[in-house]
TIDOPA-563173 format. One record per residue: y, x, z negated of N, C-alpha, C in turn; residue number from 1. Coordinates in Angstrom, 1 decimal. Example, Ala and Ser with C-alpha at 12.3 -4.5 7.8 and 13.67 -1.06 7.14 Angstrom:
2
((-5.7; 13.2; -7.8); (-4.5; 12.3; -7.8); (-3.3; 13.2; -7.8); 1)
((-2.2; 12.8; -7.1); (-1.1; 13.7; -7.1); (0.0; 12.9; -7.9); 2)
This chain:
195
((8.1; -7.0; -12.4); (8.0; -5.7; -11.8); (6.5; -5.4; -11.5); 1)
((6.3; -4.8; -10.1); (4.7; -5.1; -9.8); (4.5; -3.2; -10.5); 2)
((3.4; -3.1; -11.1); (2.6; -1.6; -11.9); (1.9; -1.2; -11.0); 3)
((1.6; 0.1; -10.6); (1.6; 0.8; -9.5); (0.5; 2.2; -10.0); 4)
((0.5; 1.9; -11.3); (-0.4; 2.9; -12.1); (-2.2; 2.9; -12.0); 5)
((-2.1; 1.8; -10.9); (-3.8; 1.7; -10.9); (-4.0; 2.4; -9.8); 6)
((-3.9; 1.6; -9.1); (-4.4; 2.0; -7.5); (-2.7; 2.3; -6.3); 7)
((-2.6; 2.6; -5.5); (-1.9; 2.2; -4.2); (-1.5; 0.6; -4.1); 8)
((-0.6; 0.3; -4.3); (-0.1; -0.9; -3.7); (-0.4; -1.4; -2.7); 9)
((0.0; -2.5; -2.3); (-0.3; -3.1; -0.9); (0.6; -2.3; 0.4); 10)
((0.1; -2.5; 1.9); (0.9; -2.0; 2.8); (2.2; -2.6; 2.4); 11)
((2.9; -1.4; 2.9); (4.4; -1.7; 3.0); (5.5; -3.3; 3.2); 12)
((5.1; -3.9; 4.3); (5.4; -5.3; 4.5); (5.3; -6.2; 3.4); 13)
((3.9; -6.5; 3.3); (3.6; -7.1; 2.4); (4.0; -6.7; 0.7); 14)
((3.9; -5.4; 0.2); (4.5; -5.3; -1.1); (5.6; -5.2; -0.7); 15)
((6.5; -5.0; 0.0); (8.3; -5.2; -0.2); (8.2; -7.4; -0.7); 16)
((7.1; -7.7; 0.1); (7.5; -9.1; -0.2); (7.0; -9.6; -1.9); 17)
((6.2; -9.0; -2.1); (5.7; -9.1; -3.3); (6.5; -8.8; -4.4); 18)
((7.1; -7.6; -4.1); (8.2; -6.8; -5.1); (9.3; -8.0; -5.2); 19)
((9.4; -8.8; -4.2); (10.8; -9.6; -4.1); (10.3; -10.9; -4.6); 20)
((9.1; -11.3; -4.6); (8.8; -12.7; -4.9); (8.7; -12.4; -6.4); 21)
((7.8; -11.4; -6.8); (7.8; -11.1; -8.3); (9.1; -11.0; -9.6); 22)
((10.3; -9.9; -8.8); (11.5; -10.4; -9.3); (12.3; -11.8; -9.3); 23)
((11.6; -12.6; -8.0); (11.9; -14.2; -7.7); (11.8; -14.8; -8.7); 24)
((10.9; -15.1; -8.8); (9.6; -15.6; -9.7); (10.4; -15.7; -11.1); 25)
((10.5; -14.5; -12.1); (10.9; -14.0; -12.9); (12.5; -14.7; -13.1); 26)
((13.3; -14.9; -12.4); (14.6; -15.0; -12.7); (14.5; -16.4; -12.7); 27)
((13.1; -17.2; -11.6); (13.4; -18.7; -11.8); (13.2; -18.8; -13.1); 28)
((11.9; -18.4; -13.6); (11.6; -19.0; -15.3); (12.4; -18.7; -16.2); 29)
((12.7; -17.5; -15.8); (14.2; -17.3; -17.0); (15.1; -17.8; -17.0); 30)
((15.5; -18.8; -16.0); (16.6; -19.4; -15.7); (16.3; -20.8; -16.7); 31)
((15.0; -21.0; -15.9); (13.9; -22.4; -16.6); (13.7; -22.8; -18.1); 32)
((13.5; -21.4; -18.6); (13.4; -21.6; -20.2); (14.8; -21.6; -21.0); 33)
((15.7; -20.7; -20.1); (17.3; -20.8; -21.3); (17.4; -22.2; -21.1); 34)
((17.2; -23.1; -20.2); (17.5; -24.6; -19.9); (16.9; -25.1; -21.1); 35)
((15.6; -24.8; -21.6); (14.8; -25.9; -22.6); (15.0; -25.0; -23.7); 36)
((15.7; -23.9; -23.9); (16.1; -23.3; -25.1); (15.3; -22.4; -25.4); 37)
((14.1; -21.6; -24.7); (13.1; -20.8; -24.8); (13.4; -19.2; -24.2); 38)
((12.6; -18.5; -24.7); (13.0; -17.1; -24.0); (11.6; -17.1; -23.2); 39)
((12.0; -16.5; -21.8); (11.1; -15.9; -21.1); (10.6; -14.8; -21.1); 40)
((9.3; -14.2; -21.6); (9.0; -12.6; -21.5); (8.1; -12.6; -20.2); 41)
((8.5; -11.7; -19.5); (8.1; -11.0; -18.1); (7.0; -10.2; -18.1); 42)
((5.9; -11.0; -17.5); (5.1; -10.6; -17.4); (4.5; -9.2; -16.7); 43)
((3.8; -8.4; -17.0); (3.6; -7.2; -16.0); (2.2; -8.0; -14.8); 44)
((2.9; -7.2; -13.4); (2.2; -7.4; -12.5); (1.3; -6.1; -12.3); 45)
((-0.2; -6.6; -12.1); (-0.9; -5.2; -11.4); (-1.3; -5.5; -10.2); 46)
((-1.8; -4.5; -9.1); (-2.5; -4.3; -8.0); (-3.7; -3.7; -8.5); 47)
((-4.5; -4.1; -8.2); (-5.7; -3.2; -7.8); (-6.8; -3.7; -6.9); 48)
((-7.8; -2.5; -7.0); (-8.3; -2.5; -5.6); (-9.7; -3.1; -5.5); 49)
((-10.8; -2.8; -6.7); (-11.9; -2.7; -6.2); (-12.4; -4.0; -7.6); 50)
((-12.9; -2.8; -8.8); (-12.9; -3.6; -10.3); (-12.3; -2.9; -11.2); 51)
((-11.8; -4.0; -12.0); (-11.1; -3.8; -12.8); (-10.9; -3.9; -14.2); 52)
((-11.0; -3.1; -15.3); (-11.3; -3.9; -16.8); (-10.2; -4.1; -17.3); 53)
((-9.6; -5.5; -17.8); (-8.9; -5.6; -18.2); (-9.0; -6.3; -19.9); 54)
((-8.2; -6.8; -20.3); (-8.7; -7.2; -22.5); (-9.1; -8.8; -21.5); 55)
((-9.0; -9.3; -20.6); (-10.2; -10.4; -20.4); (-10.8; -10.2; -19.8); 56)
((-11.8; -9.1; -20.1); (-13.2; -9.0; -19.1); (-12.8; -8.3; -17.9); 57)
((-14.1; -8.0; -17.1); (-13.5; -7.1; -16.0); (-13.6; -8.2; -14.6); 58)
((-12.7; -7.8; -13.7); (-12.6; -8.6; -12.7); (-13.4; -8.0; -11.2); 59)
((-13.3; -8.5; -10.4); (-14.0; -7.7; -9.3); (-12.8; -8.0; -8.0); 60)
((-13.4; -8.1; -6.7); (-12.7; -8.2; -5.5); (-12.5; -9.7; -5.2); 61)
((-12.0; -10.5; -4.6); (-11.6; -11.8; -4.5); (-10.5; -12.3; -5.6); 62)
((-9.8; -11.7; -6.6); (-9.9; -12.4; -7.6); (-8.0; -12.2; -8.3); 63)
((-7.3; -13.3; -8.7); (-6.4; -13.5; -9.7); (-6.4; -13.6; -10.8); 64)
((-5.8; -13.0; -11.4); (-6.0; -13.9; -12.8); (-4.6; -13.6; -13.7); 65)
((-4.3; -14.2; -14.5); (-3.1; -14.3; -16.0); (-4.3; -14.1; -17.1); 66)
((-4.0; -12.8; -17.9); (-4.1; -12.7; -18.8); (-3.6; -12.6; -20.2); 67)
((-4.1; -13.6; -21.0); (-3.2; -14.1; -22.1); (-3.0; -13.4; -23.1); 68)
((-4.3; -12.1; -23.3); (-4.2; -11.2; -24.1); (-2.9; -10.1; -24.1); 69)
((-3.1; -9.6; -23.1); (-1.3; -9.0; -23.3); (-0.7; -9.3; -21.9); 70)
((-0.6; -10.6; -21.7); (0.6; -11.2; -20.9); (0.5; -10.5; -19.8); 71)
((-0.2; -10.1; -18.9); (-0.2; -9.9; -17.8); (-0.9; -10.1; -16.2); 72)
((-0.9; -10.4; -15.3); (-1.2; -10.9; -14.2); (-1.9; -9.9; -13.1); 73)
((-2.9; -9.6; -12.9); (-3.7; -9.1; -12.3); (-4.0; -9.5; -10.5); 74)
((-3.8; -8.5; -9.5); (-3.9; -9.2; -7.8); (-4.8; -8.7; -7.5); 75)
((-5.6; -8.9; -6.8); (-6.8; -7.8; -6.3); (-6.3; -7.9; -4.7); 76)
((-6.1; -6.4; -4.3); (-5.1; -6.3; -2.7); (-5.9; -6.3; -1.8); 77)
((-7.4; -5.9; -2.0); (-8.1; -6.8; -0.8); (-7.9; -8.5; -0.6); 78)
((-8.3; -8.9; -1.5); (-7.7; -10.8; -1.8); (-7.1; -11.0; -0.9); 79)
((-5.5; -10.7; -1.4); (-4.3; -11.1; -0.8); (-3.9; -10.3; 0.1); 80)
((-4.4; -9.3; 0.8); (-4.6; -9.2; 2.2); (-5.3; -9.9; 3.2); 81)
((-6.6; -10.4; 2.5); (-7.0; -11.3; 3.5); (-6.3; -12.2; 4.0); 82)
((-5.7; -12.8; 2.5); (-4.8; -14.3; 2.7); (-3.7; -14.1; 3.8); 83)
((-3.1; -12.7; 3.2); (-2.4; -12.4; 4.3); (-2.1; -12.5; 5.7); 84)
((-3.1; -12.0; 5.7); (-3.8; -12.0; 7.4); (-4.0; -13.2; 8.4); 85)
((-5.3; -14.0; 7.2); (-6.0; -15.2; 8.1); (-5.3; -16.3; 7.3); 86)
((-4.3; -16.3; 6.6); (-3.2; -17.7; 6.4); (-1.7; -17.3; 6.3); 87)
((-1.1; -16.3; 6.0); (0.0; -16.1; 6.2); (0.9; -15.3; 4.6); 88)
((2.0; -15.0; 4.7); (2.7; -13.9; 3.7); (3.2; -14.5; 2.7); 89)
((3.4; -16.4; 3.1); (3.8; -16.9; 1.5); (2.6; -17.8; 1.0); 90)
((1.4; -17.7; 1.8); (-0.2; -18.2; 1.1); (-0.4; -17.3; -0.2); 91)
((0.0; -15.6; 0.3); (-0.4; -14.8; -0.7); (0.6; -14.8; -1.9); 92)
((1.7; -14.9; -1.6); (2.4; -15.2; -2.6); (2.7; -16.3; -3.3); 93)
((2.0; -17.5; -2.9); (1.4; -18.6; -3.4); (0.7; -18.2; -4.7); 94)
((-0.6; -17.6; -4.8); (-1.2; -16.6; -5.8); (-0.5; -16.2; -6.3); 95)
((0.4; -15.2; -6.4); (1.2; -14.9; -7.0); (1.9; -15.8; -8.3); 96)
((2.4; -16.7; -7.4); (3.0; -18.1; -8.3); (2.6; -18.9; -9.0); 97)
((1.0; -18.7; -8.4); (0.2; -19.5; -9.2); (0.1; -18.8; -11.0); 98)
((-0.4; -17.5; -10.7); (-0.7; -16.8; -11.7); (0.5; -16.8; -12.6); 99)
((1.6; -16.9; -11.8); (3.0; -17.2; -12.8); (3.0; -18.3; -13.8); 100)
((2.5; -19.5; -12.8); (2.2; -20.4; -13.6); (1.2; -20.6; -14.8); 101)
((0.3; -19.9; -14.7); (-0.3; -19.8; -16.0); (0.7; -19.0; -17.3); 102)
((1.3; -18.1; -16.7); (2.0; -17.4; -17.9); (3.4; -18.3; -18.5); 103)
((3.7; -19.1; -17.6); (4.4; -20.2; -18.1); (4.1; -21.4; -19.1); 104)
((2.3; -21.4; -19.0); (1.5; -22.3; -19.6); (1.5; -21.4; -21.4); 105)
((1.3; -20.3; -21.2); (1.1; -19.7; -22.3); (2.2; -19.2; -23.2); 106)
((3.5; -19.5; -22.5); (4.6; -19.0; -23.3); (5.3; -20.8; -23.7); 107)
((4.8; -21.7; -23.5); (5.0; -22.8; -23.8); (4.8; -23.6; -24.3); 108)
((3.0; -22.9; -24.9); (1.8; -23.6; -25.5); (1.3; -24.7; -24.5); 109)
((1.5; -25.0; -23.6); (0.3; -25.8; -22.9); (-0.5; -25.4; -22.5); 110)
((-1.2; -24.2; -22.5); (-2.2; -23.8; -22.4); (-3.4; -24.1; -23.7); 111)
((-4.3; -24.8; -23.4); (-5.0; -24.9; -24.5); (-6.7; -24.1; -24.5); 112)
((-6.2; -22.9; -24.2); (-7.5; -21.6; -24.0); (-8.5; -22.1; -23.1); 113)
((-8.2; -23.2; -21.9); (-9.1; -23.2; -21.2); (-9.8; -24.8; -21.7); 114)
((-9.5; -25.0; -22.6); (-9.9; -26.3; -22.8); (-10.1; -27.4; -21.7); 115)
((-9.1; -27.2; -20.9); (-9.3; -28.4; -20.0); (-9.1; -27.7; -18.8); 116)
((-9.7; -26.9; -17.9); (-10.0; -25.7; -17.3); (-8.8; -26.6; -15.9); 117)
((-9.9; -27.7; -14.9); (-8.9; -28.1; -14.6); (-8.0; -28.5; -14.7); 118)
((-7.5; -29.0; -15.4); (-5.6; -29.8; -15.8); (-5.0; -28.6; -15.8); 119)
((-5.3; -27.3; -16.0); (-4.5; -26.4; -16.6); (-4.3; -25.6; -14.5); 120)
((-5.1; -25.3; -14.1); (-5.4; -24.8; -13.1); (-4.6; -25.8; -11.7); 121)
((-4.6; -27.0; -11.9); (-3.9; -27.8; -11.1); (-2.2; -27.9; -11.7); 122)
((-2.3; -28.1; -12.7); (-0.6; -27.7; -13.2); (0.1; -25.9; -12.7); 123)
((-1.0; -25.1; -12.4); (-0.5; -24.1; -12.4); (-0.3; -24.0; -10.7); 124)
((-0.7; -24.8; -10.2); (-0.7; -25.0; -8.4); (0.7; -25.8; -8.1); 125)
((1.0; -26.7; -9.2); (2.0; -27.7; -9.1); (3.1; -26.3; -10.2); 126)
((3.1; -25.7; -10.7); (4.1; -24.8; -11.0); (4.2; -24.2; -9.4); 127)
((3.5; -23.3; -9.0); (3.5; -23.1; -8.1); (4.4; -23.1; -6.9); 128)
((4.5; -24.9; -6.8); (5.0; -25.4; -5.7); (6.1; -25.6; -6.3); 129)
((6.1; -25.8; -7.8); (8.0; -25.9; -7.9); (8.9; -24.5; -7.3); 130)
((7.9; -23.6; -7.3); (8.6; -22.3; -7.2); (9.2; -22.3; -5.6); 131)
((8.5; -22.3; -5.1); (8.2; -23.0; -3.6); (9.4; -24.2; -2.8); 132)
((9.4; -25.3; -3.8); (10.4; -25.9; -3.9); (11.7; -24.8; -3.9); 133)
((12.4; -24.1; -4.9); (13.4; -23.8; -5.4); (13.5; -22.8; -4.2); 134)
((12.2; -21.9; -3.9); (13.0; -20.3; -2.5); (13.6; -21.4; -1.8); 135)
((12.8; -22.2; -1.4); (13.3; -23.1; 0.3); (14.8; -23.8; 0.0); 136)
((14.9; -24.1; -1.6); (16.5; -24.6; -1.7); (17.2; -23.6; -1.3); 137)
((17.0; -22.4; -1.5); (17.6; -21.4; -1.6); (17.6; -20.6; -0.3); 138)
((16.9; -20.8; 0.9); (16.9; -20.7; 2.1); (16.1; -19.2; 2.1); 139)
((15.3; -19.2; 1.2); (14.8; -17.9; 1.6); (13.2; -18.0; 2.0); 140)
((12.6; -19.4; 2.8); (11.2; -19.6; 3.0); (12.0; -19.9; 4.3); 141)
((10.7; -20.5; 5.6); (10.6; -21.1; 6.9); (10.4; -22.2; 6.9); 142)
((10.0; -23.1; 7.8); (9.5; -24.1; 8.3); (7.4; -23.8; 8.1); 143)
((7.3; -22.8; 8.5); (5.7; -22.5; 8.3); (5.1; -21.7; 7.1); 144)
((6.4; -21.5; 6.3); (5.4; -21.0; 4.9); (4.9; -22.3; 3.8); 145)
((5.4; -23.8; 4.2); (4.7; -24.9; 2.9); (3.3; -24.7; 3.4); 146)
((3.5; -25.1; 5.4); (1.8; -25.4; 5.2); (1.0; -24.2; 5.2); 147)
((1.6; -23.0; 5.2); (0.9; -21.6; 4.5); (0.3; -22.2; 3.1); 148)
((1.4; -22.7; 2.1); (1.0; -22.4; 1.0); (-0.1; -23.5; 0.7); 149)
((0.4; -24.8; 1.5); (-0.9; -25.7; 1.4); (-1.9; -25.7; 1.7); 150)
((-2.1; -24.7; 2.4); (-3.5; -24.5; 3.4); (-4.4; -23.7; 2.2); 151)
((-3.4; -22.4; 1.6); (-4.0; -21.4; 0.6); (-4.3; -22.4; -0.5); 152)
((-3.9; -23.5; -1.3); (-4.2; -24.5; -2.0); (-5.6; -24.7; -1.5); 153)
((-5.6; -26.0; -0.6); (-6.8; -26.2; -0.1); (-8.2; -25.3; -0.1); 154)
((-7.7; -24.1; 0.2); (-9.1; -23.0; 0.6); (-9.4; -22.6; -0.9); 155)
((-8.2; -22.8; -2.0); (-8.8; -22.0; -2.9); (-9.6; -23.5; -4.0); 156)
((-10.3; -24.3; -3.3); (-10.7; -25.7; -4.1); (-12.1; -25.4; -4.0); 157)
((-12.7; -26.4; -4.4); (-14.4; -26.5; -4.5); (-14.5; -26.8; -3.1); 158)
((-16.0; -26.2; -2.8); (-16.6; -25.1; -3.5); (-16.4; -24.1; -3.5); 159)
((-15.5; -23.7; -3.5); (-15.4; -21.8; -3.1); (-15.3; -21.4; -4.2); 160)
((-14.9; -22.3; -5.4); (-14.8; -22.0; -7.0); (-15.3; -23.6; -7.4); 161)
((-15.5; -23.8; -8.5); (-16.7; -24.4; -9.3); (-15.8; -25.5; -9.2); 162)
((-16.4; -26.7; -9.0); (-15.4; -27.9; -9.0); (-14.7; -28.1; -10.8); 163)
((-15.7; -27.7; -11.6); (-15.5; -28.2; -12.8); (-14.4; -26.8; -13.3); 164)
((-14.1; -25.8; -12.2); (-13.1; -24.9; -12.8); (-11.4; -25.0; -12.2); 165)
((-11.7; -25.8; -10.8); (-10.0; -25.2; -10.0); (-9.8; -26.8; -9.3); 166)
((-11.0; -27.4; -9.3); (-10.6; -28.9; -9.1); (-10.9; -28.7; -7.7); 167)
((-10.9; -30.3; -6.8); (-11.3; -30.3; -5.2); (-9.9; -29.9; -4.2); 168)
((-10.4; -29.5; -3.6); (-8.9; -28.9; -2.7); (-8.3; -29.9; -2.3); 169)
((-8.5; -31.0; -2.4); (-7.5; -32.1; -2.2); (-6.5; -32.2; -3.6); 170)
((-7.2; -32.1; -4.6); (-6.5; -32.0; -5.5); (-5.6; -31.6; -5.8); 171)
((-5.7; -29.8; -5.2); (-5.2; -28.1; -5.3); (-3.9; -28.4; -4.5); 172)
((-4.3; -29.0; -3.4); (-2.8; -29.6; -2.5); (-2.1; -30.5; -3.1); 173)
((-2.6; -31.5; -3.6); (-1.5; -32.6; -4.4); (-0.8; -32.2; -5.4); 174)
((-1.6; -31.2; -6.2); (-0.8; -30.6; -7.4); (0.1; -30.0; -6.9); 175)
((0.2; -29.0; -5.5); (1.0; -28.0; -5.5); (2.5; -29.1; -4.6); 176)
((2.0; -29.6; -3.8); (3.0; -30.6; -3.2); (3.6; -31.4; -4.2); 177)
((3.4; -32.2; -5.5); (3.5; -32.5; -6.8); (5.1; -31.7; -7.0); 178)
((5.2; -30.7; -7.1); (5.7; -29.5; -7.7); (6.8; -29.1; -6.6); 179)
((6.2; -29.3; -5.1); (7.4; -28.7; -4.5); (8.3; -30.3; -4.4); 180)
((7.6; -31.2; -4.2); (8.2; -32.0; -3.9); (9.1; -32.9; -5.4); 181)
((8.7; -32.5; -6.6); (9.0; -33.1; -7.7); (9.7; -32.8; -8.6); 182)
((9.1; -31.0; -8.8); (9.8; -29.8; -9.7); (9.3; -29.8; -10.7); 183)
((9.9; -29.1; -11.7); (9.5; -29.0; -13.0); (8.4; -29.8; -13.6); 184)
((9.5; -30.4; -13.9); (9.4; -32.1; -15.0); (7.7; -32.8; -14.5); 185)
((7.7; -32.9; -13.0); (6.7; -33.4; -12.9); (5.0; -32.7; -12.7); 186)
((5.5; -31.4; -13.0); (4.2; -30.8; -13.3); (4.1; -30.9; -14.8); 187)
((4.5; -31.2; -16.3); (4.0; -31.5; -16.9); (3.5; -32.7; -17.4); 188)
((3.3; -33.4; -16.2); (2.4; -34.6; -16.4); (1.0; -34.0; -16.3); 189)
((0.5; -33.0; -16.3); (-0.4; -32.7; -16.1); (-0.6; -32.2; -17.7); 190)
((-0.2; -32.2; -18.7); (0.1; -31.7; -20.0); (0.2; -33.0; -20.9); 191)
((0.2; -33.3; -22.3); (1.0; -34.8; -23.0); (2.0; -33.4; -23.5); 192)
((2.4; -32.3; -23.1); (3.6; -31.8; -24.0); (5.1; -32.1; -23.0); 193)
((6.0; -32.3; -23.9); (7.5; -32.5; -23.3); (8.2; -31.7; -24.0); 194)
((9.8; -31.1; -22.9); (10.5; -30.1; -23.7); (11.5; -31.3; -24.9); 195)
């Protein structure tokens, strides 16, 4: 459920799609974890606009993040309007799923606080694309939202972020194709954990 208590939401279009990917999202992993015998807790979603303080530090404009301190997922609606715009409506909600994927990382224990910044950040591209995978079984993507979401992959690689933090955008695309094309299972090869 996206929180609404900071700023204005995104325009209309766009957060009806958000609101729908976010409840998406949410039913896949809960579906995901009763399978491996786990409970899913539901993360809270925010918008906001400019900067932001959150218990990890404060964020500014460009920026996603999962916060592990109290489980919640942060959009900055300038960001993902851009994405919007100059790549398309499931690039931004790519982000979205990304960020899911970390909270997947953390309710799982593969997350190891950053320890291995990229592995964790390329698993969370290849979560991503599992998600990705599962709308399009489900007939609720197009023909032009993968190379949306691979394109948004790519842009978000070195350098536009530190190679030693999000990995090279060739990577960012293999991980997330990984995922659509493989599922679950095979984004934790990116992990030594198994369920």
């Amino acid at each position: 459920m996206l929180c609404t208590d900071i700023k204005p939401i995104l325009g209309k279009t766009l957060h009806d799609k958000f609101e729908f990917a976010s409840n998406d999202i949410n039913r896949l992993w809960m579906q995901e974890f009763k399978a491996l015998g786990r409970v899913w807790v539901t993360p809270r979603v925010y918008i906001y606009w400019s900067t932001l303080r959150t218990p990890c530090g404060t964020l500014g404009q460009g920026n996603a993040l999962y916060c592990p301190r109290n489980h919640s997922i942060y959009i900055n609606q300038p960001f993902v309007n851009r994405i919007n715009r100059q790549v398309g409506d499931f690039a931004a909600i790519t982000v979205l799923a990304h960020e899911y994927g970390h909270a997947v990382q953390h309710l799982l224990g593969l997350s190891d606080m950053n320890r291995y910044l990229v592995q964790e950040e390329l698993q969370a591209d290849c979560l991503a694309g599992f998600y990705a995978q599962s709308a399009m079984q489900r007939g609720l993507l197009d023909a032009s939202d993968i190379p949306e979401a691979t394109a948004q992959s790519y842009y978000g690689g070195a350098p536009k972020f530190r190679l030693d933090s999000h990995g090279t955008s060739q990577q960012r695309v293999m991980a997330f194709r990984m995922g659509y094309s493989h599922g679950f299972q095979a984004c934790l090869s990116y992990t030594t954990w198994s369920p």
